[in-house]
N, CA, C and O atoms as a DFTB+ gen file, in Angstrom:
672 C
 N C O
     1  1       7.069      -5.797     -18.088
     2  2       6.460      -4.606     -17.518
     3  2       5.262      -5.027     -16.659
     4  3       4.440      -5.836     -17.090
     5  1       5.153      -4.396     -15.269
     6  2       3.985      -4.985     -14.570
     7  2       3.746      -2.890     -14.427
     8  3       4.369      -1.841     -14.594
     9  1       1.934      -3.604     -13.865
    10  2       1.141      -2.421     -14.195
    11  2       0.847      -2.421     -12.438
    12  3       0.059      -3.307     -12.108
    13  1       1.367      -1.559     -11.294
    14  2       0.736      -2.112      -9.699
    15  2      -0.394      -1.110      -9.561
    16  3      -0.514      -0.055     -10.185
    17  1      -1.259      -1.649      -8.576
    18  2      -1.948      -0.435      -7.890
    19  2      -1.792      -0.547      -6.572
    20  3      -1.735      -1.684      -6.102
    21  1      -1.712       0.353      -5.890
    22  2      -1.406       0.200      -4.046
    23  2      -2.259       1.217      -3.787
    24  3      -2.724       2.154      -4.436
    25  1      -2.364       0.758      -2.548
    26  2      -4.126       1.226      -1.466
    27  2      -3.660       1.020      -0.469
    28  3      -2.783       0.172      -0.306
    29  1      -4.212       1.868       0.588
    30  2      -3.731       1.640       2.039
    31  2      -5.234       1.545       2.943
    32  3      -6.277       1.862       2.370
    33  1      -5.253       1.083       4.398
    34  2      -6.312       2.005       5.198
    35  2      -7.845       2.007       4.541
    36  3      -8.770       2.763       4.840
    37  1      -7.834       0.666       3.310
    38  2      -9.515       0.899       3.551
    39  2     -11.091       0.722       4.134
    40  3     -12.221       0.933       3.693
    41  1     -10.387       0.113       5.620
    42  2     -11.027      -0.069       6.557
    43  2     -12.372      -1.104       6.017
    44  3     -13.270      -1.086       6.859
    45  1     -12.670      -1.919       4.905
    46  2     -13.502      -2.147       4.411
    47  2     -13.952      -1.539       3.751
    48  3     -15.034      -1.297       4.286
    49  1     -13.922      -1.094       2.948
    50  2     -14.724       0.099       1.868
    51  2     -14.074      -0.166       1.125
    52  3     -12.863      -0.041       1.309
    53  1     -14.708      -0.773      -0.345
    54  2     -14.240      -0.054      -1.956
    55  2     -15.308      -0.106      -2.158
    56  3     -16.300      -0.506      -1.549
    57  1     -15.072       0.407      -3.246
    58  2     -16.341       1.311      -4.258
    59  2     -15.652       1.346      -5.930
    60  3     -14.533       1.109      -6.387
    61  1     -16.869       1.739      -6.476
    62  2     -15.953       1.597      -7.943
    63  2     -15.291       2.518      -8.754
    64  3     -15.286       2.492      -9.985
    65  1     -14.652       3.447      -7.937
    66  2     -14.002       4.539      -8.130
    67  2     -12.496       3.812      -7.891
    68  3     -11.485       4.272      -8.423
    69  1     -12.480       2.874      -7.209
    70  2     -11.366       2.229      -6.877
    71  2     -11.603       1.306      -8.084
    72  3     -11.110       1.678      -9.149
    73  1     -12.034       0.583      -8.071
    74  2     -12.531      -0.514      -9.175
    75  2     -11.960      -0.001     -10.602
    76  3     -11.444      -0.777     -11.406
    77  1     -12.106       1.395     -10.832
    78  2     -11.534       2.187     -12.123
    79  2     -10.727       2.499     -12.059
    80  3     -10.152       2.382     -13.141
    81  1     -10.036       3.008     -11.201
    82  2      -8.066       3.606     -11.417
    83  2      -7.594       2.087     -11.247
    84  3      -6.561       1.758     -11.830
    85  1      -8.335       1.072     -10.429
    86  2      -6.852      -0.397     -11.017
    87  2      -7.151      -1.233     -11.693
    88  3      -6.607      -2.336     -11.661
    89  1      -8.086      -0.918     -12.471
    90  2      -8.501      -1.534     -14.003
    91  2      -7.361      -1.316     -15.156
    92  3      -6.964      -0.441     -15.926
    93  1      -7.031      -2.954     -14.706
    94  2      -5.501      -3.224     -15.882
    95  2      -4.465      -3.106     -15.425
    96  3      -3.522      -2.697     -16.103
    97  1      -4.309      -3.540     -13.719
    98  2      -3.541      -3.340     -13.342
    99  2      -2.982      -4.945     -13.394
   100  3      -3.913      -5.740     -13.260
   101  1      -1.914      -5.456     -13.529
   102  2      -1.368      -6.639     -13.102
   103  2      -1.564      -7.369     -11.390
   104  3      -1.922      -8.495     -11.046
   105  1      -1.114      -6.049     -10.520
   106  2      -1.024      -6.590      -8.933
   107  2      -1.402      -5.232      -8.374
   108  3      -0.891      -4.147      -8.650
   109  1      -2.615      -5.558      -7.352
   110  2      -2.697      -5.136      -6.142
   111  2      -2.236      -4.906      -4.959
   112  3      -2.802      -5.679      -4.186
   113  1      -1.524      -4.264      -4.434
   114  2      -0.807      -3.808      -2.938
   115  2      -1.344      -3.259      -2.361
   116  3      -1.647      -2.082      -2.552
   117  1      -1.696      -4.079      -1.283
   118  2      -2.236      -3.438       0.243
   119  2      -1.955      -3.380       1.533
   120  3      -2.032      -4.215       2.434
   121  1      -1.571      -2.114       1.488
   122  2      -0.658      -2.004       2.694
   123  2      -1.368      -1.627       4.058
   124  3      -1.132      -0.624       4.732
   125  1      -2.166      -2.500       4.297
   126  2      -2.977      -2.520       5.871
   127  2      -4.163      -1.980       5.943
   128  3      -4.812      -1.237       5.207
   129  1      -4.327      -2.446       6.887
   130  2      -5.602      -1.550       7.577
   131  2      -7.002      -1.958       5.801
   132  3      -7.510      -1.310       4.886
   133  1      -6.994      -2.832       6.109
   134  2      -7.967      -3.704       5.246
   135  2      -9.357      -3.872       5.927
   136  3     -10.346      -3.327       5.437
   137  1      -9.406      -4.365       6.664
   138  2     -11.041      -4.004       7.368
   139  2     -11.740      -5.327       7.504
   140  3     -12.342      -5.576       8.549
   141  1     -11.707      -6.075       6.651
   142  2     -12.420      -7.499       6.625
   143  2     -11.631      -8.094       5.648
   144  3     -10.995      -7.490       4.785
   145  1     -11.712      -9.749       5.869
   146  2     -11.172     -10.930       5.515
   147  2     -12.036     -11.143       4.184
   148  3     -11.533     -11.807       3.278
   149  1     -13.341     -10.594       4.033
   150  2     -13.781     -10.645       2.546
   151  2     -13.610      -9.872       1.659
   152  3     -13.725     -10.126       0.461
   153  1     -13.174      -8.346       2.378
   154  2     -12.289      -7.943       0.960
   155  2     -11.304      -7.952       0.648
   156  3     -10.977      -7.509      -0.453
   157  1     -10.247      -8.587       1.716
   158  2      -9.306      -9.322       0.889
   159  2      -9.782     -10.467       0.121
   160  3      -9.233     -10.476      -0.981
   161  1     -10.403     -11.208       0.244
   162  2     -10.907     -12.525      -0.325
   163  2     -11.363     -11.438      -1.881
   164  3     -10.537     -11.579      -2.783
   165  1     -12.280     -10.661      -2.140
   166  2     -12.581     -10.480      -3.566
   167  2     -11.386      -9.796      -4.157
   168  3     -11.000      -9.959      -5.315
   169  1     -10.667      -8.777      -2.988
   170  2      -9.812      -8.881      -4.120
   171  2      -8.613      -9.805      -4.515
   172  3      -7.854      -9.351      -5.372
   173  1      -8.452     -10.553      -4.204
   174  2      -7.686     -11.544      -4.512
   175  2      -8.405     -12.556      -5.675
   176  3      -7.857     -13.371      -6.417
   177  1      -9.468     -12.287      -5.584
   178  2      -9.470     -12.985      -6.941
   179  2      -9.905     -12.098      -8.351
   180  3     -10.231     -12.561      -9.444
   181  1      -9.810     -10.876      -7.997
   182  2      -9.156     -10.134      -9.542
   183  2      -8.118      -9.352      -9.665
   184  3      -7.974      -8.432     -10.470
   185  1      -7.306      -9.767      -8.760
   186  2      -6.180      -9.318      -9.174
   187  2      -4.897     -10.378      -8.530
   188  3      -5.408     -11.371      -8.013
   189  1      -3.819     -10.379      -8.476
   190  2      -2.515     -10.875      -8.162
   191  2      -2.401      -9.823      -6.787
   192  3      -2.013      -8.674      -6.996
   193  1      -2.617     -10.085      -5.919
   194  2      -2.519      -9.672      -4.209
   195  2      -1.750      -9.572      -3.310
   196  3      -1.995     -10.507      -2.548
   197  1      -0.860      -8.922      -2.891
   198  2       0.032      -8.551      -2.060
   199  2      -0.467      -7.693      -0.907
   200  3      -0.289      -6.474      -0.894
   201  1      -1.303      -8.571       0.382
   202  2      -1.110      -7.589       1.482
   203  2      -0.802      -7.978       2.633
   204  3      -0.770      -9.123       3.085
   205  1      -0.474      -6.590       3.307
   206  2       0.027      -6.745       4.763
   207  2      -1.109      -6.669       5.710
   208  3      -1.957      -5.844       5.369
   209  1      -1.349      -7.303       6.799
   210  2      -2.682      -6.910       7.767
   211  2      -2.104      -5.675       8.680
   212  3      -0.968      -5.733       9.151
   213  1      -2.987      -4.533       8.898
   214  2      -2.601      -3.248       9.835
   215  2      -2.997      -3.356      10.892
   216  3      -3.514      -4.444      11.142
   217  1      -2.957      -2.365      11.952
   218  2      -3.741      -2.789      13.551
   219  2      -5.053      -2.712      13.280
   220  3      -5.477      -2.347      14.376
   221  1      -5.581      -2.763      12.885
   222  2      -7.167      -2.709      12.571
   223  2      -7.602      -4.140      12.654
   224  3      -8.146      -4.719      13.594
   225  1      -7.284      -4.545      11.592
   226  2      -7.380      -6.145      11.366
   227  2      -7.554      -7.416      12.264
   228  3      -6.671      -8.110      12.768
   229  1      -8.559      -7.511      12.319
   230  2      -8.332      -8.907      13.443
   231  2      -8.217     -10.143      12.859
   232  3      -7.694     -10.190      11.746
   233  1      -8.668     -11.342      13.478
   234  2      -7.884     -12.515      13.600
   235  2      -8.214     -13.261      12.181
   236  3      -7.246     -13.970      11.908
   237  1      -9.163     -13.351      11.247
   238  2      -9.379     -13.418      10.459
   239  2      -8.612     -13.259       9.184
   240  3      -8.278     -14.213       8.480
   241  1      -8.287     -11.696       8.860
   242  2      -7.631     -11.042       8.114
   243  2      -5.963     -11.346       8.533
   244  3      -5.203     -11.723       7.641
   245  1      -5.574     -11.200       9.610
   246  2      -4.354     -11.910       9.978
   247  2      -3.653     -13.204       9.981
   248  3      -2.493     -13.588      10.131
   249  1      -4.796     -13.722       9.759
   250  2      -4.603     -15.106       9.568
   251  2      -4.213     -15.512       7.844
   252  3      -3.544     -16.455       7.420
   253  1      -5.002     -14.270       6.994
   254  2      -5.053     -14.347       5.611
   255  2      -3.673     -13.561       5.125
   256  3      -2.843     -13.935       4.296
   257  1      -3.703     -12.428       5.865
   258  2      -2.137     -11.381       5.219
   259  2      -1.330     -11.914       6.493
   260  3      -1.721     -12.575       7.455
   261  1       0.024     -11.360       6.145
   262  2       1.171     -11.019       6.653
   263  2       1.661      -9.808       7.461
   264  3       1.157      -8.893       6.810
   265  1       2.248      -9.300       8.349
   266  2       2.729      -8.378       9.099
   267  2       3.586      -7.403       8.196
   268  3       3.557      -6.173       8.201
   269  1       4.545      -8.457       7.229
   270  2       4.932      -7.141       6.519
   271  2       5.288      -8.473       5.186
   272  3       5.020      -9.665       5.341
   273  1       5.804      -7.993       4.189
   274  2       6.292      -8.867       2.919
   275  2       7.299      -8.686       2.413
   276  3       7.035      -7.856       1.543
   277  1       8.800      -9.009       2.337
   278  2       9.562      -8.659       1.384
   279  2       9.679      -9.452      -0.298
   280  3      10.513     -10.357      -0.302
   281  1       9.151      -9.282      -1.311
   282  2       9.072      -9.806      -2.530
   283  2       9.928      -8.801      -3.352
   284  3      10.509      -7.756      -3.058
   285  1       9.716      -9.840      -5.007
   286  2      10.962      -8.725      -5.976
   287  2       9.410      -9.033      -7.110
   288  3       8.768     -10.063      -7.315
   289  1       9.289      -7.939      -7.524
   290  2       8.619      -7.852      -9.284
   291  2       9.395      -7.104     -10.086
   292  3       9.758      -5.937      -9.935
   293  1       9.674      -8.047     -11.156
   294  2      10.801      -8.253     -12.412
   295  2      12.288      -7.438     -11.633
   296  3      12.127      -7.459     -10.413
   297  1      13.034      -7.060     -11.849
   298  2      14.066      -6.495     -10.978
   299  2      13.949      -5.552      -9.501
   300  3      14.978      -5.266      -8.889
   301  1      12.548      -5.098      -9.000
   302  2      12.674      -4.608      -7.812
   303  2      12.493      -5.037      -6.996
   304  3      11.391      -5.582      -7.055
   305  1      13.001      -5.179      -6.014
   306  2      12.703      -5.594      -4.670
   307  2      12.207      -4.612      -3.446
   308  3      12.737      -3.584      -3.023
   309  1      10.837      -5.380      -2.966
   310  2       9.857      -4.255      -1.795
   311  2       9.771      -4.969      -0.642
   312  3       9.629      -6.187      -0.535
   313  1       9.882      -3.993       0.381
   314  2       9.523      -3.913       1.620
   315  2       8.391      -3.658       2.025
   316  3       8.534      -2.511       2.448
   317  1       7.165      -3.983       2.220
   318  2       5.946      -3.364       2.695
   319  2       5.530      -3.658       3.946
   320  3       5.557      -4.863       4.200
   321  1       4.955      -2.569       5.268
   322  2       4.193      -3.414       5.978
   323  2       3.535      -2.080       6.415
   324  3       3.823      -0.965       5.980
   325  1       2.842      -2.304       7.109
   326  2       1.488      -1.457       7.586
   327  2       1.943      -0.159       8.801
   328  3       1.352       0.870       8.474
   329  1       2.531      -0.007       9.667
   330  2       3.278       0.863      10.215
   331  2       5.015       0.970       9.796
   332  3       5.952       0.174       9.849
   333  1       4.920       1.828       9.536
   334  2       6.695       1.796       8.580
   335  2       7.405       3.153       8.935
   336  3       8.588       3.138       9.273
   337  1       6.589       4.499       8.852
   338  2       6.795       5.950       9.444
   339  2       7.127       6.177       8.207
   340  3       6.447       5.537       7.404
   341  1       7.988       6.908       7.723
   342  2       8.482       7.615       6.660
   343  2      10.290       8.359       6.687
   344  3      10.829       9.035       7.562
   345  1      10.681       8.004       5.710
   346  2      12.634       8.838       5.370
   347  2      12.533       9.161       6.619
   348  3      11.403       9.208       7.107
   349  1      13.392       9.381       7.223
   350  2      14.289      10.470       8.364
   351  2      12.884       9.868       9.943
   352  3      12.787      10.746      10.800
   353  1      12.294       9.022      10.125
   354  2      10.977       8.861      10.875
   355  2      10.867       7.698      10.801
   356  3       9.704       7.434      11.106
   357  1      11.635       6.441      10.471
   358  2      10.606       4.933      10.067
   359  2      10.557       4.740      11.255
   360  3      11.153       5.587      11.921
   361  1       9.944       3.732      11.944
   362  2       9.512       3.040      12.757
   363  2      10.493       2.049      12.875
   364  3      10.726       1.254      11.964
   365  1      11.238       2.053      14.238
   366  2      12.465       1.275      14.312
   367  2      12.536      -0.257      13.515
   368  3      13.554      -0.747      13.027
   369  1      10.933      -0.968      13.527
   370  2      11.537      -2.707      13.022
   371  2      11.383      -2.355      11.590
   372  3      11.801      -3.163      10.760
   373  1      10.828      -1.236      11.193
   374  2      10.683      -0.864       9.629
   375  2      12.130      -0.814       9.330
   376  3      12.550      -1.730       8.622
   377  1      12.999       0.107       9.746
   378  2      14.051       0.953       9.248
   379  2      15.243      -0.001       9.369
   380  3      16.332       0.234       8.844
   381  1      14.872      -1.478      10.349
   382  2      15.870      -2.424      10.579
   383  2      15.470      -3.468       9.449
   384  3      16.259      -4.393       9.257
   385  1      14.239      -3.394       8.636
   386  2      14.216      -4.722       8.121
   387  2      14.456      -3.572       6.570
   388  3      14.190      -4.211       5.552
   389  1      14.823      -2.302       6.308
   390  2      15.391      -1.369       5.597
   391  2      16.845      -1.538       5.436
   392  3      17.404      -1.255       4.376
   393  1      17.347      -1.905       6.262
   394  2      19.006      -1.899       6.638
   395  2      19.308      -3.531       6.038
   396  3      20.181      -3.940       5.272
   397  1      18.410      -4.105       6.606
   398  2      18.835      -5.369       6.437
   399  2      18.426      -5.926       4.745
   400  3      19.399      -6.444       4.199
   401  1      17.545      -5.898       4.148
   402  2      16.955      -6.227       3.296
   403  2      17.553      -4.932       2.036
   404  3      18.417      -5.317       1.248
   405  1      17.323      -4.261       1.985
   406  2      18.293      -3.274       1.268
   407  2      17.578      -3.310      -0.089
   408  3      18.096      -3.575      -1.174
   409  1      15.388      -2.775       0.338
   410  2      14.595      -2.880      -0.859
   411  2      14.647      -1.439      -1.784
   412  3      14.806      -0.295      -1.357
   413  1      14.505      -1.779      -2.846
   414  2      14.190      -0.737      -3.990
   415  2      12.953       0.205      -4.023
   416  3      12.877       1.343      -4.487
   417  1      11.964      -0.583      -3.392
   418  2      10.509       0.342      -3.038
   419  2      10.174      -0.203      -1.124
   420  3      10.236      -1.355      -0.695
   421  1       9.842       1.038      -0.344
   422  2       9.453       0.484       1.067
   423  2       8.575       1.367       1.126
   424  3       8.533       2.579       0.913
   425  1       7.722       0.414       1.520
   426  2       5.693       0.565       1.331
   427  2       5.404       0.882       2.776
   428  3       5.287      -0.118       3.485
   429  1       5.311       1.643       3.165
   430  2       3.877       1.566       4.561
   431  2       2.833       2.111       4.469
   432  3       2.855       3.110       3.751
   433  1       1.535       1.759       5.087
   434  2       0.354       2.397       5.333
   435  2       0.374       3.200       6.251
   436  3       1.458       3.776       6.344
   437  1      -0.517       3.544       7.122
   438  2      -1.558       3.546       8.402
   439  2      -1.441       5.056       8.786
   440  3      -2.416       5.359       9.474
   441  1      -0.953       5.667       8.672
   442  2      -0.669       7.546       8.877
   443  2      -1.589       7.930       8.035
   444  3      -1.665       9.140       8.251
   445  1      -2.838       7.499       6.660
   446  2      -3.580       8.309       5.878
   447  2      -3.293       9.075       5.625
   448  3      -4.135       9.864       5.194
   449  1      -1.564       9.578       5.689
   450  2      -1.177      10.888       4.513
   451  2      -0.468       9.490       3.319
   452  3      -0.124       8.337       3.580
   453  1      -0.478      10.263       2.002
   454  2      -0.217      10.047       1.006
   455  2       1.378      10.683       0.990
   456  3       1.467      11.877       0.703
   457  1       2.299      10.132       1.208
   458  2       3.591      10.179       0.515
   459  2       4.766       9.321      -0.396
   460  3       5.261       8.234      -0.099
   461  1       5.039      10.126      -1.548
   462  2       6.066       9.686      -2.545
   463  2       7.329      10.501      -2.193
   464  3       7.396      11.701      -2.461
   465  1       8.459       9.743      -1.509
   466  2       9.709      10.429      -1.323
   467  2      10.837       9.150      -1.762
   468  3      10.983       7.959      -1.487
   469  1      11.434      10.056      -2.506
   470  2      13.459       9.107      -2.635
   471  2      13.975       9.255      -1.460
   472  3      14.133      10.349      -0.918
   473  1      14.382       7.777      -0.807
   474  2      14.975       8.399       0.616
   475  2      16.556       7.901      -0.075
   476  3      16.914       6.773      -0.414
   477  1      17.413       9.391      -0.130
   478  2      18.720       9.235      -0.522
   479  2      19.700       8.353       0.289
   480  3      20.493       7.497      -0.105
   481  1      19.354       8.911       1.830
   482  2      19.883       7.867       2.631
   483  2      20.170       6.229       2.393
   484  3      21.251       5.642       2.452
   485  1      18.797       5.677       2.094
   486  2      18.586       3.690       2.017
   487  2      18.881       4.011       0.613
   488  3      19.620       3.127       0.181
   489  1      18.630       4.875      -0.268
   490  2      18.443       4.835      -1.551
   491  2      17.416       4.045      -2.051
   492  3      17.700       3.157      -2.854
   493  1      16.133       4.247      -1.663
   494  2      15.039       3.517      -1.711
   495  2      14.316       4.334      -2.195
   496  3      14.803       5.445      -1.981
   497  1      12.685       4.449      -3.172
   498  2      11.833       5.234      -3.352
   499  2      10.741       4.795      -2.296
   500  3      10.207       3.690      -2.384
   501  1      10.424       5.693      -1.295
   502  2       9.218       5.381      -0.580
   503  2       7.942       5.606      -0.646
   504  3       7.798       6.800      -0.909
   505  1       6.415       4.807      -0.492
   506  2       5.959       5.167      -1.104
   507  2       3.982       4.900       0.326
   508  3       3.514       3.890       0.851
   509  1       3.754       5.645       0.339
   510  2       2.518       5.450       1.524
   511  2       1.205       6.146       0.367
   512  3       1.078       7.215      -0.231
   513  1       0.590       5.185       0.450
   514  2      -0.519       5.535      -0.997
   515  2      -2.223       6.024       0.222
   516  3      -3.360       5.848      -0.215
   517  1      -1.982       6.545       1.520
   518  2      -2.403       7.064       1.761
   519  2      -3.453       6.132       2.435
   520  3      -3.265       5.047       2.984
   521  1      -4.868       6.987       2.212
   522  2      -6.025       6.058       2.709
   523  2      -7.316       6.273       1.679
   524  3      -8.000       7.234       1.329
   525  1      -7.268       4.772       1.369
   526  2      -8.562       4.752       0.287
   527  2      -9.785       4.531       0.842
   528  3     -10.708       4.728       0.050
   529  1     -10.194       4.090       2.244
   530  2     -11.437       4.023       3.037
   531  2     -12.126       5.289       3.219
   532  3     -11.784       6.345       2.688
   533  1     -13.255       5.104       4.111
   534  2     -13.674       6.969       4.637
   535  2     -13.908       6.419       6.051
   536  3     -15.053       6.441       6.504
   537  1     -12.446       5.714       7.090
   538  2     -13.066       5.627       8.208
   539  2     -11.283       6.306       8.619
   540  3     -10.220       5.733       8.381
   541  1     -11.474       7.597       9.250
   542  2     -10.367       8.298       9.701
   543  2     -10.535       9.079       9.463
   544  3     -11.607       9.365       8.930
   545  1      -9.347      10.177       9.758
   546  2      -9.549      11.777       9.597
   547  2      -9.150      12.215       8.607
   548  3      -9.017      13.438       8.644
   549  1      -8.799      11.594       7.397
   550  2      -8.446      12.441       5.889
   551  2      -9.452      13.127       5.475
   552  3     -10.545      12.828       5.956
   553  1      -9.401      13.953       4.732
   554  2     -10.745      14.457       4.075
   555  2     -10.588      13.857       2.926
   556  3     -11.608      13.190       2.753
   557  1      -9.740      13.697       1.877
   558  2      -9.071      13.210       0.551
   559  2      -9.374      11.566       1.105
   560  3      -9.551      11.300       2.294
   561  1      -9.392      10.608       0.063
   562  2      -9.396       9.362      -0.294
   563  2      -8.651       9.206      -1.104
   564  3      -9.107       9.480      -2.214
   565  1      -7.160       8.712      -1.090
   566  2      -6.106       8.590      -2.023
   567  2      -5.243       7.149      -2.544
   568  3      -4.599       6.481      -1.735
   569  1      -5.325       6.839      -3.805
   570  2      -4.745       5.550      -4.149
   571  2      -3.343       5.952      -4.547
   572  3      -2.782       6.947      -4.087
   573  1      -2.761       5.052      -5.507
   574  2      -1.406       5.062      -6.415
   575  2      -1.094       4.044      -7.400
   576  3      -0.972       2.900      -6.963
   577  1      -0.949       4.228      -8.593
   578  2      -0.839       3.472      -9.332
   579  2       0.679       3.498     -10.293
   580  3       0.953       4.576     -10.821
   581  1       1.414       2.592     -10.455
   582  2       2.840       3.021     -11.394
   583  2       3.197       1.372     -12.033
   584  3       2.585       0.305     -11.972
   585  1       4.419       1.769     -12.614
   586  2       4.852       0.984     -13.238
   587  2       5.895       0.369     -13.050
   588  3       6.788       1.215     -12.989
   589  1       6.395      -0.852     -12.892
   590  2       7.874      -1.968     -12.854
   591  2       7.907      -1.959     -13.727
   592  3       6.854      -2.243     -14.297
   593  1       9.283      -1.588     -14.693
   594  2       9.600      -2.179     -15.886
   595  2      11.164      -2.799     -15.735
   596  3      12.018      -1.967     -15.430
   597  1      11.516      -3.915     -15.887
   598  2      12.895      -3.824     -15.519
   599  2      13.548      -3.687     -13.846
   600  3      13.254      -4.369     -12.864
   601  1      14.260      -2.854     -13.930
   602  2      14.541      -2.315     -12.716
   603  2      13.936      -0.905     -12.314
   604  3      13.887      -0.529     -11.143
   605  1      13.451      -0.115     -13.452
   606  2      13.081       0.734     -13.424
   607  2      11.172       1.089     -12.945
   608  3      10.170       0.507     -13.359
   609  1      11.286       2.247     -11.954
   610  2       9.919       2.307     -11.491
   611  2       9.307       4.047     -12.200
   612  3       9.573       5.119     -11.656
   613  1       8.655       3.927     -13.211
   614  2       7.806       4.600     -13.444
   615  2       6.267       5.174     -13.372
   616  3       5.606       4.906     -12.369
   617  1       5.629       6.049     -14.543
   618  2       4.468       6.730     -14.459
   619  2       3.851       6.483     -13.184
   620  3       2.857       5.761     -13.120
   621  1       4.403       7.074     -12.062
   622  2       3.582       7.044     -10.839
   623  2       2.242       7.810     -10.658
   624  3       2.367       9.030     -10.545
   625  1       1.243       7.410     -10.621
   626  2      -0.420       7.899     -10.672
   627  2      -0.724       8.663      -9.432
   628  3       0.352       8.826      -8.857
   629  1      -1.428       9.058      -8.938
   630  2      -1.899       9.431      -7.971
   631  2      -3.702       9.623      -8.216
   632  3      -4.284      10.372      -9.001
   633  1      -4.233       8.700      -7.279
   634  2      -5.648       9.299      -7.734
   635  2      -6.482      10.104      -6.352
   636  3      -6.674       9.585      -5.252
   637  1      -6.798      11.180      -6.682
   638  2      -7.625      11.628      -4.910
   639  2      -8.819      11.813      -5.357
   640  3      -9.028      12.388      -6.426
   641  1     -10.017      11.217      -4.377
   642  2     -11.700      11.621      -3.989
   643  2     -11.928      12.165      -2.816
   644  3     -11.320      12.091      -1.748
   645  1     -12.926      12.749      -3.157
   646  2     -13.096      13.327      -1.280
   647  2     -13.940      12.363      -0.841
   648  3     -14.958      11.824      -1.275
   649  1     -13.125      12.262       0.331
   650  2     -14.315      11.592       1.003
   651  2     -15.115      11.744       1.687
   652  3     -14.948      12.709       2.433
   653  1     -16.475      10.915       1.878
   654  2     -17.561      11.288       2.436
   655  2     -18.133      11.806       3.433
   656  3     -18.510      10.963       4.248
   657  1     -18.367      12.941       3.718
   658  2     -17.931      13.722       5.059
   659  2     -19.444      12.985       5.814
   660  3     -20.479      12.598       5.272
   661  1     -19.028      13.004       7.268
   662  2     -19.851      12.834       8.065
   663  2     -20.312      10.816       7.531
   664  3     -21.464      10.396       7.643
   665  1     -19.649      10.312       7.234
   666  2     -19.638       8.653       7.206
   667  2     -18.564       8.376       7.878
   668  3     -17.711       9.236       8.098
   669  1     -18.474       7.242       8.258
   670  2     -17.484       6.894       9.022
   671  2     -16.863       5.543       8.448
   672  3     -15.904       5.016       9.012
């Protein structure tokens, strides 16, 4: 059984509101739009790290993540990368490396809406954990937290804060 937490879009910003919903988590997923090369650097060293760099990211952070990742934890296999679109909408190299790869969970960031959809089509659960930064137009600050057990993907979390109006 692995315990994930996934974050999208935090432009540099955590705080320890984040720090508390992935307390005890096994692995971290970050699906773009990261902000600086040092917070990937801390979080990578408390947790097991999986991220993609988003258009935000410069040469630094790109140099540290990947464009997109296909990996398996215990029986699932994920697709993640930082522009992806969503079911019935992916983003053409998303929906081709969907076709081709044929993952169990497909991750994108960078839209700062928060969506959990089964796309019946790929037969995939999709999953965009939104935006945990306060640099964009969400008003909400939204993570996700669930469970691999097996093949099976459970207790999916959802955590929302507002975010800080008038910060950027």
């Amino acid at each position: 059984m692995f315990r994930i937490g996934l974050v999208s879009d935090t432009h540099g910003y955590w705080d320890e509101k984040l720090d508390a919903f992935f307390d005890g988590v096994d692995e971290l997923w970050h699906a773009g739009d990261i902000g600086n090369v040092e917070l990937l650097d801390n979080l990578s060293k408390r947790w097991t790290l999986r991220a993609v760099y988003g258009n935000i990211d410069g040469g630094a952070t790109r140099l540290a993540a990947k464009p997109y990742l296909f990996f398996e934890v215990d029986k699932v296999s994920v697709l993640m990368a930082h522009i992806g679109g969503y079911p019935g909408k992916y983003d053409k190299l998303f929906l081709s490396q969907i076709e081709e790869l044929r993952p169990k969970i497909a991750v994108a960031g960078h839209s700062h809406i928060l969506k959990v959809i089964f796309d019946k089509k790929h037969n995939l659960l999709f999953m965009n954990p939104g935006a945990a930064g306060i640099s964009g137009f969400h008003v909400v600050r939204t993570a996700l937290r669930f469970v691999i057990d097996g093949d099976n993907i459970t207790d999916v979390e959802v955590a929302e804060w507002e975010r800080k109006v008038g910060v950027k």
